[in-house]
N, C-alpha and C positions, 0 to 999 in steps of 0.2 A: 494253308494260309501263311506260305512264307512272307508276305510283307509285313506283317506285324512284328517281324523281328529284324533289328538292325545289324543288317550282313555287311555294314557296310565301316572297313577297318582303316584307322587312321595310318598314317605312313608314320615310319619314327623320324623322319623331315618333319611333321607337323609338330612333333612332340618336343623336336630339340628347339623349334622357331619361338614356339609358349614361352620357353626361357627367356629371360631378359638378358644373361649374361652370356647368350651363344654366339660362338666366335666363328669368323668365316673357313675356317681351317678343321673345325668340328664337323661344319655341313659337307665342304669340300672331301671328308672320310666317307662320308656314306657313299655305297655301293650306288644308289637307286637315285643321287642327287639328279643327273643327267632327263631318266628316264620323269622326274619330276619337274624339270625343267620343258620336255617337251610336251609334258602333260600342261605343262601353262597354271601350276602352282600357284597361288594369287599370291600367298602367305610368302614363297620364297623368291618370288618373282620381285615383291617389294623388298623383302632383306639386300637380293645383291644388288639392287640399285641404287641404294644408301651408298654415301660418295664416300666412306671409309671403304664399304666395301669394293666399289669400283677402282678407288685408286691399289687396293690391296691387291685383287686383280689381274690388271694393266701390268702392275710389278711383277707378278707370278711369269706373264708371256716376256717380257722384255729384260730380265735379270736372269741370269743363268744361276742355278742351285750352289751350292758349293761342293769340293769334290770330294770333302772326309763325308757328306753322308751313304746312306747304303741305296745303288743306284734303283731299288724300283720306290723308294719313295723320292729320287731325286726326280726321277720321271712319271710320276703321276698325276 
């Protein structure tokens, strides 16, 4: 009677979105953010639509990093 037990495991995306004071550069660190993105996420799907988030974003592709940081988080 495996259904009576919930196998069924929160992502730690779920866990950081509960937070009220989660920053888009928090979610942006997790590995699995992607892979929850094309899972169609409802919870994170709404976070990066919030227009902080989008203009935060838009900045990310159209500003280039700066050069004192260390280049694999420049290009992440």
């Amino acid at each position: 009677m495996f259904w009576k037990f919930d196998l069924h495991s929160s992502s730690h995306i779920d866990t950081l979105l509960e937070r009220e004071d989660v920053t888009l550069k928090e979610l942006m660190d997790e590995e699995d953010v992607l892979q929850e993105c094309k899972a169609q996420n409802r919870k994170l799907i709404e976070f990066l639509l919030k227009s902080e988030c989008l203009e935060d974003l838009v900045s990310f592709i159209i500003e280039e990093p700066p050069q004192e940081m260390d280049e694999k988080i420049r290009y992440k």
